[in-house]
VMD Tcl script that draws the C-alpha trace (Angstrom):
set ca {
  {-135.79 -71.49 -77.12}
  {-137.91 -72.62 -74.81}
  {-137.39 -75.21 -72.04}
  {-139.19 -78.64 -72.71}
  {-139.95 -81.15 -70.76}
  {-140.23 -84.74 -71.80}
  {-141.16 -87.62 -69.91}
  {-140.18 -91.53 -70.69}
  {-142.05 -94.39 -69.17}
  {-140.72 -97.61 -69.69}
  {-143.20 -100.80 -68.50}
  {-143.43 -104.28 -69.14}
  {-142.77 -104.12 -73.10}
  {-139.27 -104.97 -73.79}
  {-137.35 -101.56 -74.68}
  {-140.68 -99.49 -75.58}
  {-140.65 -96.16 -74.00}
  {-143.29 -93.90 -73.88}
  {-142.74 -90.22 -74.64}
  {-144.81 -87.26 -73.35}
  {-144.26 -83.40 -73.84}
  {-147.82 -82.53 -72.40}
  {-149.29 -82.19 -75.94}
  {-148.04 -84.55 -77.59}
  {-147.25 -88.04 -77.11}
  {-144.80 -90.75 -79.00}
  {-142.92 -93.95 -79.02}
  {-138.82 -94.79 -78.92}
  {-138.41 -98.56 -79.06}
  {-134.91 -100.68 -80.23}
  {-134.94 -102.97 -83.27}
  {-136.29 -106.29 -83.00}
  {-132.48 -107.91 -84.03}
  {-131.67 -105.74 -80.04}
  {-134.39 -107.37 -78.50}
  {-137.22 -104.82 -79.10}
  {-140.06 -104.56 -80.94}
  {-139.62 -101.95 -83.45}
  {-142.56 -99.54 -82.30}
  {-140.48 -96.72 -82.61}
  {-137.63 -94.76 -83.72}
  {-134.50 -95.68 -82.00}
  {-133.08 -92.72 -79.32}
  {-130.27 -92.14 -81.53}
  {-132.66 -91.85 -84.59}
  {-134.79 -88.96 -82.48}
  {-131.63 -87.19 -81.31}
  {-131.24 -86.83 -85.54}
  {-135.10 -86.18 -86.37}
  {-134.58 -83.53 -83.56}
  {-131.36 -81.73 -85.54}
  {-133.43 -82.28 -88.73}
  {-136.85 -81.09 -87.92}
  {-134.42 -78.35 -86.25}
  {-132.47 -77.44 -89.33}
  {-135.37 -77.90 -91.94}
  {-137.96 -75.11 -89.63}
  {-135.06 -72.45 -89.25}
  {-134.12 -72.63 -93.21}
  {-138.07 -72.66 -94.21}
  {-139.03 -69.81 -91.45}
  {-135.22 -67.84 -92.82}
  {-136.20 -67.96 -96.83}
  {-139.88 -67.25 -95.43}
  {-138.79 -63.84 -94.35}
  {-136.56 -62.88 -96.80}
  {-139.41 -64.08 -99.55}
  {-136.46 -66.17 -100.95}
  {-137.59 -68.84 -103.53}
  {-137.12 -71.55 -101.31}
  {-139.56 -74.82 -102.51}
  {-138.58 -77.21 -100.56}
  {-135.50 -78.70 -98.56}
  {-134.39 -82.33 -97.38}
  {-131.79 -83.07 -95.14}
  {-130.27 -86.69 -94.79}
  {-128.50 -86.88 -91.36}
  {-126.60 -90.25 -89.62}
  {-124.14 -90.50 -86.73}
  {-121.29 -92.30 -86.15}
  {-119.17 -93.10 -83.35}
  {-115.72 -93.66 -83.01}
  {-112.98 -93.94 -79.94}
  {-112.86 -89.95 -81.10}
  {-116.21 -89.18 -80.52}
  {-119.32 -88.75 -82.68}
  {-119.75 -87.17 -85.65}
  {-123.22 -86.75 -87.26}
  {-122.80 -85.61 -90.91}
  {-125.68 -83.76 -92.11}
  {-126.50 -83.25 -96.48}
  {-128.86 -80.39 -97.31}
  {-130.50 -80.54 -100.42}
  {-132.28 -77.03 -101.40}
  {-135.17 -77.08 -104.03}
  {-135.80 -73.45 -105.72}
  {-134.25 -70.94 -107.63}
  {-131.85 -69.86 -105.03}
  {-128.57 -67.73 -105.79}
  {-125.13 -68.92 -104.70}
  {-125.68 -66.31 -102.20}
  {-128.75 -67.59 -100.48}
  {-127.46 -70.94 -100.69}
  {-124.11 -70.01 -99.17}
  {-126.17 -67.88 -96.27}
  {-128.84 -70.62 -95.73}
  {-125.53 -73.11 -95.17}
  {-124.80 -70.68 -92.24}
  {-128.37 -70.33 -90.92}
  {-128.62 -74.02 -90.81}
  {-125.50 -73.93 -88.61}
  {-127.33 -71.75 -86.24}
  {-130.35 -74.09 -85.50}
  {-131.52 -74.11 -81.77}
  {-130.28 -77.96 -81.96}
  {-126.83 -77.43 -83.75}
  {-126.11 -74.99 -81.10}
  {-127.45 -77.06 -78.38}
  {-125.39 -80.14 -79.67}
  {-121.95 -78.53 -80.47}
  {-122.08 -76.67 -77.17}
  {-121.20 -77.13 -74.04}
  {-123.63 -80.05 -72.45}
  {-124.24 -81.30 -69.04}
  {-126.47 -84.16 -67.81}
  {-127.46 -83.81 -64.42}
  {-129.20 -86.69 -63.36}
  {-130.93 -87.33 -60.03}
  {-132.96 -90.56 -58.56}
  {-136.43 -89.22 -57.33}
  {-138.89 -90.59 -54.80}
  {-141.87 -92.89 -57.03}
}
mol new
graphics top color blue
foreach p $ca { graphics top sphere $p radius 0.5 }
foreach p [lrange $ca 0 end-1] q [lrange $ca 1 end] { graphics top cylinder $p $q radius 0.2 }
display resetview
């Protein structure tokens, strides 16, 4: 997988941060009921569209190159916390005449997204304060 880099900027608008990859360019903000204005996804809500948007390219590309009959796939995904850590529980719903089989494979596949791997590994966060 390759190694992105994202940039947030944060100004004067109350919890609106600006998001940059270098092509492409988006918004994370925190409900209005937290003091934000609701531009955006919350960070936890993009931390899910990532494992999504993850989990729904690897199936599509997978059944792609097997020509399986997959028409189309959904996948619902939320997080909670508890004093055990987090658990995001994610539903797949598979559209197409697939076989047990291909169902039961594409269940493993979707376990071996870039992002599921990334977020049920090992992580570390190094963070630094650099010069402005």
């Amino acid at each position: 997988m390759a190694e992105p880099t994202v940039i947030a900027t944060i100004g004067a608008a109350e919890y609106q941060v600006q998001l940059d990859d270098g092509m492409h360019k988006w918004l994370a903000d925190e409900p209005e009921s937290l003091g934000g204005r609701d531009t955006g996804p919350a960070p936890a809500s993009l931390l899910l569209s990532s494992l999504g948007a993850c989990t729904s390219i690897t199936l599509k590309m997978y059944a792609k190159r097997k020509d399986w009959p997959l028409e189309a796939l959904r996948v619902t995904l939320s997080l909670t916390s508890t004093a055990n850590g987090t658990v995001i529980d994610r539903q797949i719903v598979l559209t197409g005449p697939l076989s047990e089989d291909q169902r039961e494979r594409l269940l493993q596949i979707a376990n071996a997204c870039p992002v599921h791997k990334i977020l049920t590994g090992a992580i570390q966060i190094q963070t630094a304060i650099a010069p402005a």
